[in-house]
C-alpha positions in Angstrom: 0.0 0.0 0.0 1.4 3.6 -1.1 1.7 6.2 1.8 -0.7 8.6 -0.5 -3.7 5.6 -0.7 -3.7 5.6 3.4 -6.1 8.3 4.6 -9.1 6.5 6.4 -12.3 7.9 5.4 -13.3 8.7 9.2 -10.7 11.2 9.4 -11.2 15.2 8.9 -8.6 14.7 5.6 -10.6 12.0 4.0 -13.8 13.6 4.4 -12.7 16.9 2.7 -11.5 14.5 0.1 -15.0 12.9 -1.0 -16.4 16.1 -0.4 -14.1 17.5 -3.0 -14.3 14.7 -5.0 -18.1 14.6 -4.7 -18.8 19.0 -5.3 -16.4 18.5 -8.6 -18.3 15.3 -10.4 -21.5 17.3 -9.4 -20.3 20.4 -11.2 -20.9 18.4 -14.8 -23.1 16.4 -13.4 -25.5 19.6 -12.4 -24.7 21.2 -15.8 -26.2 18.3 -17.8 -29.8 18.7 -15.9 -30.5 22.1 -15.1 -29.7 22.9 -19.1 -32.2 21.2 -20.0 -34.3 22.9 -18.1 -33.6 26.5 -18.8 -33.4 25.8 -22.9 -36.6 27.4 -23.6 -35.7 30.5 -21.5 -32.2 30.4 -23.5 -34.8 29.7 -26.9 -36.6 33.1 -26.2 -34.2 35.4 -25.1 -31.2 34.7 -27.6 -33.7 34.1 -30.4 -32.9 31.0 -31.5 -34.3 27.8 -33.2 -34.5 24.1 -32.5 -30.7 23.7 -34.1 -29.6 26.6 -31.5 -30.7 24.8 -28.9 -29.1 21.0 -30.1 -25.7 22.7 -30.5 -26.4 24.2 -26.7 -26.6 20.4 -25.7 -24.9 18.7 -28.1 -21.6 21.2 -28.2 -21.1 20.7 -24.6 -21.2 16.4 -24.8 -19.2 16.8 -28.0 -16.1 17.5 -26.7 -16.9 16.0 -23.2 -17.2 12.8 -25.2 -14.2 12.9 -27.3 -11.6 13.9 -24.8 -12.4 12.2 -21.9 -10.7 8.9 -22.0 -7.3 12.0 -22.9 -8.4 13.8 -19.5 -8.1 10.4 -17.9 -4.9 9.7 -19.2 -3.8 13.1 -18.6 -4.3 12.7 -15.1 -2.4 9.5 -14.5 0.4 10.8 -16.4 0.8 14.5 -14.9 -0.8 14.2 -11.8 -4.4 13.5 -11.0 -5.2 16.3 -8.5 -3.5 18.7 -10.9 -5.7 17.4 -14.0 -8.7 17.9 -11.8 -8.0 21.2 -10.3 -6.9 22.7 -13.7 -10.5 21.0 -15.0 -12.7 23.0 -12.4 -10.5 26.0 -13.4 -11.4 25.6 -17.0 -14.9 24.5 -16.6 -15.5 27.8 -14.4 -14.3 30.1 -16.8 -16.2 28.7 -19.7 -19.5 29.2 -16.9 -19.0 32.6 -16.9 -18.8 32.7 -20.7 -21.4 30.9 -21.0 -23.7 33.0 -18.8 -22.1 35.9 -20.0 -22.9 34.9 -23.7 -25.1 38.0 -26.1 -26.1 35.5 -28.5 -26.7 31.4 -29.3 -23.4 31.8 -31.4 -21.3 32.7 -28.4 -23.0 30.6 -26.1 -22.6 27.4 -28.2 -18.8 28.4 -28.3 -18.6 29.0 -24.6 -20.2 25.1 -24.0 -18.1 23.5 -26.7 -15.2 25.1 -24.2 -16.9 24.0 -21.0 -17.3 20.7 -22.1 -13.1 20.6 -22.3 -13.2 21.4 -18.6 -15.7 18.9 -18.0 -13.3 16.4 -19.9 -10.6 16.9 -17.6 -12.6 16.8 -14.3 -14.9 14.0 -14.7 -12.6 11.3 -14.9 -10.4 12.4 -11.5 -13.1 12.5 -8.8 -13.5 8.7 -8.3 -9.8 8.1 -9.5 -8.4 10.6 -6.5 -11.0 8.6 -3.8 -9.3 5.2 -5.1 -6.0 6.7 -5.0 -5.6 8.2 -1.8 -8.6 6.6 0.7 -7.4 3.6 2.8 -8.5 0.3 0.8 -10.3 -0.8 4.1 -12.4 2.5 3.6 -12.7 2.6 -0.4 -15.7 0.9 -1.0 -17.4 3.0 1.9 -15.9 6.1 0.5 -17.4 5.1 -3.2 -20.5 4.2 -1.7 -20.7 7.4 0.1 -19.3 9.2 -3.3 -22.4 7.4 -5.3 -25.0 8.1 -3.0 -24.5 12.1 -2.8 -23.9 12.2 -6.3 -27.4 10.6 -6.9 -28.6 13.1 -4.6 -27.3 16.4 -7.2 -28.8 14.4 -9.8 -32.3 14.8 -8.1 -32.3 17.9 -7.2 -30.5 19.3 -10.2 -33.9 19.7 -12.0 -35.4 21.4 -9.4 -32.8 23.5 -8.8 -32.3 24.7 -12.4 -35.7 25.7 -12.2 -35.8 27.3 -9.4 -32.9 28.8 -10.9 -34.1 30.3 -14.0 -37.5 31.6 -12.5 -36.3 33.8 -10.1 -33.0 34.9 -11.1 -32.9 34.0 -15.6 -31.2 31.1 -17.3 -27.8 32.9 -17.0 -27.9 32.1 -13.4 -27.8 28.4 -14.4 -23.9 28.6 -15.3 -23.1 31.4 -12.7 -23.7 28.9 -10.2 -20.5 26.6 -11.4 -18.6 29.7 -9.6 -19.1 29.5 -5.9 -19.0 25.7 -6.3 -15.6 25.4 -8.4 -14.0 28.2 -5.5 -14.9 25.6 -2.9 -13.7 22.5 -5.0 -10.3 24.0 -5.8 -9.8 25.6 -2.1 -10.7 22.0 -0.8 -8.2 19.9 -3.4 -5.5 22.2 -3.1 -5.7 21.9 0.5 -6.6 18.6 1.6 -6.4 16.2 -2.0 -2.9 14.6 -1.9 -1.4 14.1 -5.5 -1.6 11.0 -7.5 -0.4 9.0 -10.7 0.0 5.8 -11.7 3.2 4.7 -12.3 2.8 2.2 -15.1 1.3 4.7 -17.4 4.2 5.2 -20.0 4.2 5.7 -23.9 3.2 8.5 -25.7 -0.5 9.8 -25.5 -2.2 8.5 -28.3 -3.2 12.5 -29.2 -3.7 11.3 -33.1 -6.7 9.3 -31.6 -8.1 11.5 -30.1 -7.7 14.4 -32.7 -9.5 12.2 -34.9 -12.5 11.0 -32.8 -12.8 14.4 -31.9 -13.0 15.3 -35.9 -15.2 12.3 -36.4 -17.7 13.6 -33.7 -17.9 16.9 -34.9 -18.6 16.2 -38.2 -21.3 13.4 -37.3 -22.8 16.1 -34.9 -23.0 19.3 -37.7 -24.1 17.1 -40.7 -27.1 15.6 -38.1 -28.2 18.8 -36.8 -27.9 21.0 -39.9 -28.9 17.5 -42.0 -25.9 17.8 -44.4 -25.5 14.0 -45.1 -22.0 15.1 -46.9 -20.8 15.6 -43.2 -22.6 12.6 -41.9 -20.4 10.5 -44.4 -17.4 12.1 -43.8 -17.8 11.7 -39.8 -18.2 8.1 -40.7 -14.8 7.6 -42.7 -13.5 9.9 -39.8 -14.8 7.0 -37.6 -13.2 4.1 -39.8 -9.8 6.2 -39.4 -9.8 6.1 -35.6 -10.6 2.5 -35.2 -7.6 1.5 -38.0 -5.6 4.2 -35.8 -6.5 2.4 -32.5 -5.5 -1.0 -34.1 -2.1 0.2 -34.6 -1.0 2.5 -31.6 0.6 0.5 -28.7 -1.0 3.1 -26.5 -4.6 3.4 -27.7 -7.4 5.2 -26.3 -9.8 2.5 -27.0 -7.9 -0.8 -26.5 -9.5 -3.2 -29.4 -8.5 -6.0 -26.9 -11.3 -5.1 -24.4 -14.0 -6.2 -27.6 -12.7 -10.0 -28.1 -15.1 -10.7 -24.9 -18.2 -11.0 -26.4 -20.1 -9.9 -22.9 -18.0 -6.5 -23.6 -19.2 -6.0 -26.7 -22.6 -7.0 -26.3 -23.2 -4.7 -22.9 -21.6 -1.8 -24.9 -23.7 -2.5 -28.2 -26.9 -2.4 -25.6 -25.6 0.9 -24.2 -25.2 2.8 -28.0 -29.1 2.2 -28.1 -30.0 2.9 -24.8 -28.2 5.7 -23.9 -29.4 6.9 -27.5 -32.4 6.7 -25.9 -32.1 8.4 -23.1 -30.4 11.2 -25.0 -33.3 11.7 -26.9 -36.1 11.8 -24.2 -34.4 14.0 -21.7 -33.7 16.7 -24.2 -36.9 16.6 -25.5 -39.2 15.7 -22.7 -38.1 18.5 -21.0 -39.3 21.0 -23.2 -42.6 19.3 -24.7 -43.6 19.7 -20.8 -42.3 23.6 -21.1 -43.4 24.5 -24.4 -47.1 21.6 -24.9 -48.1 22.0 -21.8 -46.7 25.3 -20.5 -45.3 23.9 -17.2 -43.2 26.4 -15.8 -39.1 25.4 -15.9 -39.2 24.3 -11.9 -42.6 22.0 -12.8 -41.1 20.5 -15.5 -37.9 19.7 -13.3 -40.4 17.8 -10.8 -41.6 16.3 -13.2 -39.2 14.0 -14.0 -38.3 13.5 -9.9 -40.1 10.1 -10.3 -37.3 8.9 -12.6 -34.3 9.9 -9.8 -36.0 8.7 -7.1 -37.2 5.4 -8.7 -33.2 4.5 -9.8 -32.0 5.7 -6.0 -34.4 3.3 -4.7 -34.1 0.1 -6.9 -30.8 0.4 -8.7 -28.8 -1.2 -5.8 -31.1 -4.1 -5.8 -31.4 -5.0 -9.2 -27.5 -4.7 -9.2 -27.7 -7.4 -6.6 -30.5 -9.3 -8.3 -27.7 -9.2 -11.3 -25.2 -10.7 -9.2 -27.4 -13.5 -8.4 -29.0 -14.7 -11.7 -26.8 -12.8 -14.4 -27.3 -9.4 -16.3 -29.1 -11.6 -19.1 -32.8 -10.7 -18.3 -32.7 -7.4 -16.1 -30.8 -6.0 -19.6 -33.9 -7.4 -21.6 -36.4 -7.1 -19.5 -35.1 -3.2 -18.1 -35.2 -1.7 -22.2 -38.8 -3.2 -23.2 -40.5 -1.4 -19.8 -38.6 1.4 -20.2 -39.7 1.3 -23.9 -43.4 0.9 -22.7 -42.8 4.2 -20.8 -41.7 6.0 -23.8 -45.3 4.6 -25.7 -47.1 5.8 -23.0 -45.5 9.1 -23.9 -47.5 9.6 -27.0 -50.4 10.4 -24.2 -48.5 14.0 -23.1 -49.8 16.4 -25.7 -51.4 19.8 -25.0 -54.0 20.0 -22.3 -53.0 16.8 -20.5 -52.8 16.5 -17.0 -49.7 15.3 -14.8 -51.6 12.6 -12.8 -53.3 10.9 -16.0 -50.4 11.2 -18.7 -47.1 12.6 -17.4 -46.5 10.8 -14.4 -47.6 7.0 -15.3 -45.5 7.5 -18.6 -42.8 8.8 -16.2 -43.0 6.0 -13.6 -42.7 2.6 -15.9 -40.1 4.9 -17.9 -38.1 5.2 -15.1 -39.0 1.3 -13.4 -37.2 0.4 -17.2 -34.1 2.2 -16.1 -33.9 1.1 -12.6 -33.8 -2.8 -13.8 -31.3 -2.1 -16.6 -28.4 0.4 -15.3 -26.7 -1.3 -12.7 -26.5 -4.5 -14.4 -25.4 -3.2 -17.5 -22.8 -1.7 -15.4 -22.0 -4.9 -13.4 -21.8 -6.7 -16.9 -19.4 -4.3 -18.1 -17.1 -4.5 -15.4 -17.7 -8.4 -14.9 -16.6 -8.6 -19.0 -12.5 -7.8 -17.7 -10.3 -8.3 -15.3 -9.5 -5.8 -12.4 -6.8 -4.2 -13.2 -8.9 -3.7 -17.1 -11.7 -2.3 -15.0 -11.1 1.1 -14.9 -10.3 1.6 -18.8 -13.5 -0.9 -19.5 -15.5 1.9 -17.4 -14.0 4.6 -19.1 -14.5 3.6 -22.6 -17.9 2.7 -21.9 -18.7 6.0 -20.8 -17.3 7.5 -23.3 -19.6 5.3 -25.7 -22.5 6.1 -23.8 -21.9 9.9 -24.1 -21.2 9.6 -28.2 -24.6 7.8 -28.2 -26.4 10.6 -26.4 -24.6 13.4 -28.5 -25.7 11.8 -32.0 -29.2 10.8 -30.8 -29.6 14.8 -29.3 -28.1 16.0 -32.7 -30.2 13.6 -35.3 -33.1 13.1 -33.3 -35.4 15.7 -34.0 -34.5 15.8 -37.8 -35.9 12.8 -37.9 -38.7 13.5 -35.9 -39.7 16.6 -37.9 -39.1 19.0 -35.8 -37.0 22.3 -37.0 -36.9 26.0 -37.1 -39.1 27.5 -34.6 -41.3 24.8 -34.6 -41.2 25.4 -30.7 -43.5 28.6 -31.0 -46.1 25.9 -32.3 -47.3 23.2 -29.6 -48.8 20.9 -31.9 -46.2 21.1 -34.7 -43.6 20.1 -31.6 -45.8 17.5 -30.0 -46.4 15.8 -33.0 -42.4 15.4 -33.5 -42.1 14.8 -29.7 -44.4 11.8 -30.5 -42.4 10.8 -33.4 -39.3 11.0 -31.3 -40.4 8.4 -28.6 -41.5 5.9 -31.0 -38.0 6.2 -32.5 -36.3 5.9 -28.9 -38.5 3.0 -28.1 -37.1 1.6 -31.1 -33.7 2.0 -29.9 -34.5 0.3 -26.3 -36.3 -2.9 -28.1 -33.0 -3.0 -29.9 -31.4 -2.8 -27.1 -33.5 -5.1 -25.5 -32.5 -8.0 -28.3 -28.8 -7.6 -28.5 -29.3 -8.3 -24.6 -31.2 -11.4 -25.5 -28.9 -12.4 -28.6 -25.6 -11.6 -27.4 -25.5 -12.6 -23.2 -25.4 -16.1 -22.3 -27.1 -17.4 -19.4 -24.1 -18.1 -17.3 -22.6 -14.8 -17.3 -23.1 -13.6 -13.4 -21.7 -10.0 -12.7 -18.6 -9.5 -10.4 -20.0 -8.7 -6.7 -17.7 -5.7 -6.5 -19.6 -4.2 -9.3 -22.5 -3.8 -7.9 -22.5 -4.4 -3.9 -22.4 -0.2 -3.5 -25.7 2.2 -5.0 -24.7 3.1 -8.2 -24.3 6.6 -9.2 -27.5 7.5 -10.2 -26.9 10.2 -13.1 -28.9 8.2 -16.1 -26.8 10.8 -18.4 -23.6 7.8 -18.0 -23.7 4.8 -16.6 -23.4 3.8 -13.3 -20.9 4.1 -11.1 -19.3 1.4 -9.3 -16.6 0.3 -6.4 -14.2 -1.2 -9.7 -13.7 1.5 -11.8 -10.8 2.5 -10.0 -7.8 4.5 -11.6 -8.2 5.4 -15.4 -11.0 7.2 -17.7 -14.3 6.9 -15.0 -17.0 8.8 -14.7 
C-alpha cells in the first residue's frame, strides 16, 4: 500500500477528500440537468431555433465525449489532482462565458469550451477517492461518493428551475462559480497528488484528434442534416478505429472487444443511452413548451425517474449478481420502452396525474432494472486491473450515443426552425421522437437477448455499492478504480 492511498475515510482529511471529489463530479453532473431545463428561456431570449438549442446540448457532450478517455490519461500521467483542479478551473471560466454569452453563437462556443473542462474533471473524482482513501475505507468512501452524487442528480432539476424563474437562465452557469471556489480551495488543500506509475508511452493525441474530428462532423451534418458531413464523420470513424489498431497506447484498446459480454453490454448501451439522450432533451421542453409547465414543474416532473433509480438500482445490481445481467438488460429496455409509448399520451391540455407521471414511472421502473446491471456486466466482462479503462471507454460510448441521438433526433422526428412557437407542430415530432427511442431500447432489449449467455453472473464488487444515479452515464461502481471513470 502507497503512503498517499492511506487516509481512512473517518478522518477530517478523508472527508474533505469525497467532499471535494463529490462537489467536482457534481459540477458536470448539475450542468447536464438544469440545461435542460432552462433551454426554452435560453430559446426566447437569444432568439434561437431548434438547431440553436441541439448545439447548446450537443456542443457541450461533443467535446466532453471525445476527450475524456485524454483527460483520464492526462491525469495518470501529470498528476491526478492537478488534472482535476486545472478541469474545475477551466470548466469555471467557460460558466462565466457561458452566462455571460449576447447571443446562441457565443454561447454554443462558450459550451463547446466548457465541455473541455468537464473532460478533464470527470474522470479524476472517483480516480483521487481510489488513489488516496485507505482500501479498508474505499468501498465506503465510493459508496458514500455514489449516493450524494445521486442526490445532485435529483435535485438538479429542481434546482435549475428554481434557478431560472427567479434569477434567468444565466444564473444556471453562474452557479458553477461558488461551487468550483470551494472544489479548488478544498483539493489544493486537503487532496494529496496521484499518478499511476505504469502509465508510459506516448499519449495516443492522433486518436483523439481524430475521434474528436469524427464527432464533430457526425454532430453538424445531423443537426444541420448535411449528409455530406454525416459521411465524412463516418470515414473519420473508420480512421480512428484503423488508428487504434495500430498504436501500442490506444485510447480504446480493441483488446477489451474480443469478450463478447464486452461487446454486447456496450452494443446495448449505443441504443439505450441513445435513448435516453433523446427523451431528456426533449421531454423537458414538450412539458415547457405543450403544456406550458413552468421550468421548476417541468424539473419535478421527472423526480419520479431519480427517485425510482436511487431506490431500486442497488437491488437490481444485486438481483444481477445472483442470476446474471441476461434478463434485467432485456427485461429493463422493453419497460422502459413501454414508458416512452405511453409518452404519446402528453400532448397539450393533458394533465400530470393521468399522462405525465404514469408514462414517467414505468419509464423510469425500465431504467432502474437495466443500469446497474449493464454496469456490473461491463465491469464483470475484464479483469480488475482492465476495470477502470472498461468503465472509461464505456462512458465515453455512452456519451457519443447521447450526443448523436440529441443531434439527429429531432430531424428525424420533424421537428425544426421555430417549430417550438407551435405546440402541436412540436408535439407531433415529440411523438415521433419516442416511437424512435422505443425503437432504440427494443433494440437494445435484443442484443441483450442475442448476445449474453445465461451463465454470465456479474462480479459482486460491481454492484454491492448504489450506483451513481446520473442516467446521463452509466453507473458508477466500487471497480472503476484508476483510469478514464465517470
Amino acid at each position: 500500500m502507497s503512503a498517499e492511498a492511506s487516509v481512512p475515510l473517518a478522518s477530517s482529511r478523508g472527508r474533505w477528500i469525497v467532499a471535494a471529489t463529490v462537489l467536482g463530479s457534481s459540477l458536470a453532473m448539475l450542468d447536464g440537468t438544469v440545461v435542460n431545463v432552462a433551454l426554452p428561456d435560453i430559446a426566447r431570449d437569444l432568439d434561437s431555433g431548434v438547431s440553436g438549442l441541439q448545439w447548446t446540448i450537443s456542443g457541450y457532450t461533443l467535446t466532453l465525449a471525445s476527450l475524456i478517455l485524454l483527460g483520464g490519461a492526462l491525469g495518470d500521467r501529470l498528476g491526478r489532482r492537478k488534472v482535476f483542479i486545472w478541469g474545475t478551473v477551466w470548466f469555471a471560466l467557460a460558466s462565466i462565458l457561458c452566462g455571460l454569452a449576447p447571443n446562441i453563437e457565443v454561447l454554443i462556443a462558450a459550451r463547446l469550451v466548457q465541455g473541455v473542462g468537464a473532460a478533464l474533471l470527470t474522470p479524476g473524482s472517483l480516480a483521487l477517492i481510489s488513489a488516496s482513501i485507505h482500501p479498508d475505507d474505499r468501498g465506503a468512501a465510493i459508496g458514500l461518493w455514489s449516493g450524494l452524487g445521486g442526490v445532485a442528480s435529483a435535485v438538479g432539476p429542481l434546482l435549475g428551475g428554481w434557478l431560472v424563474e427567479i434569477a434567468g437562465w444565466r444564473s444556471v452557469f453562474m452557479l458553477n462559480i461558488p461551487l468550483a471556489i470551494v472544489v479548488v480551495w478544498v483539493a489544493r488543500k486537503h487532496v494529496p497528488e496521484s499518478s499511476d506509475p505504469n502509465a508510459h508511452g506516448r499519449l495516443d493525441l492522433p486518436g483523439a484528434a481524430v475521434v474528436a474530428l469524427a464527432l464533430g462532423l457526425l454532430t453538424f451534418g445531423f443537426i444541420e442534416s448535411l449528409w455530406i458531413f454525416v459521411g465524412l464523420g463516418v470515414v473519420a470513424l473508420a480512421v480512428f478505429v484503423v488508428i487504434e489498431l495500430r498504436t501500442k497506447n490506444p485510447l480504446v484498446p480493441p483488446s477489451l472487444f474480443a469478450s463478447r459480454l464486452f461487446l454486447a453490454a456496450n452494443l446495448v448501451t449505443l441504443a439505450v443511452y441513445a435513448a435516453l439522450g433523446g427523451v431528456f432533451f426533449l421531454l423537458i421542453l414538450q412539458l415547457q413548451l405543450a403544456l406550458n409547465y413552468s421550468p421548476i414543474a417541468a424539473g419535478v416532473a421527472t423526480l419520479p425517474i431519480t427517485i425510482l433509480m436511487l431506490t431500486l438500482s442497488s437491488r437490481t445490481g444485486r438481483m444481477a449478481q445472483r442470476i446474471g445481467p441476461r434478463m434485467p438488460m432485456t427485461i429493463g429496455p422493453l419497460v422502459a420502452a413501454v414508458g416512452l409509448l405511453l409518452m404519446l399520451r402528453i400532448e397539450p391540455g393533458s394533465t400530470y396525474l393521468l399522462q405525465v407521471f404514469p408514462a414517467v414511472l414505468v419509464f423510469g421502473l425500465g431504467l432502474s432494472l437495466l443500469v446497474a446491471p449493464l454496469t456490473g456486466a461491463v465491469l464483470g466482462a475484464v479483469s480488475s486491473d482492465r476495470a477502470g479503462t472498461a468503465s472509461g471507454v464505456n462512458n465515453a460510448l455512452a456519451r457519443t450515443s447521447q450526443l448523436l441521438a440529441v443531434a439527429a433526433l429531432p430531424g428525424l422526428a420533424g421537428i425544426s426552425g421555430v417549430d417550438y412557437d407551435n405546440p402541436a407542430v412540436f408535439s407531433a415530432g415529440f411523438h415521433t421522437a419516442m416511437i424512435i427511442c422505443a425503437g432504440l431500447l427494443v433494440l437494445g432489449a435484443i442484443v441483450a437477448a442475442a448476445m449474453i449467455r445465461g451463465e454470465h453472473r456479474a462480479d459482486p464488487e460491481s454492484v454491492d455499492c448504489l450506483p451513481h444515479c446520473d442516467v446521463s452515464s452509466p453507473a458508477v461502481t466500487p471497480r472503476q478504480q484508476v483510469r478514464g471513470e465517470v
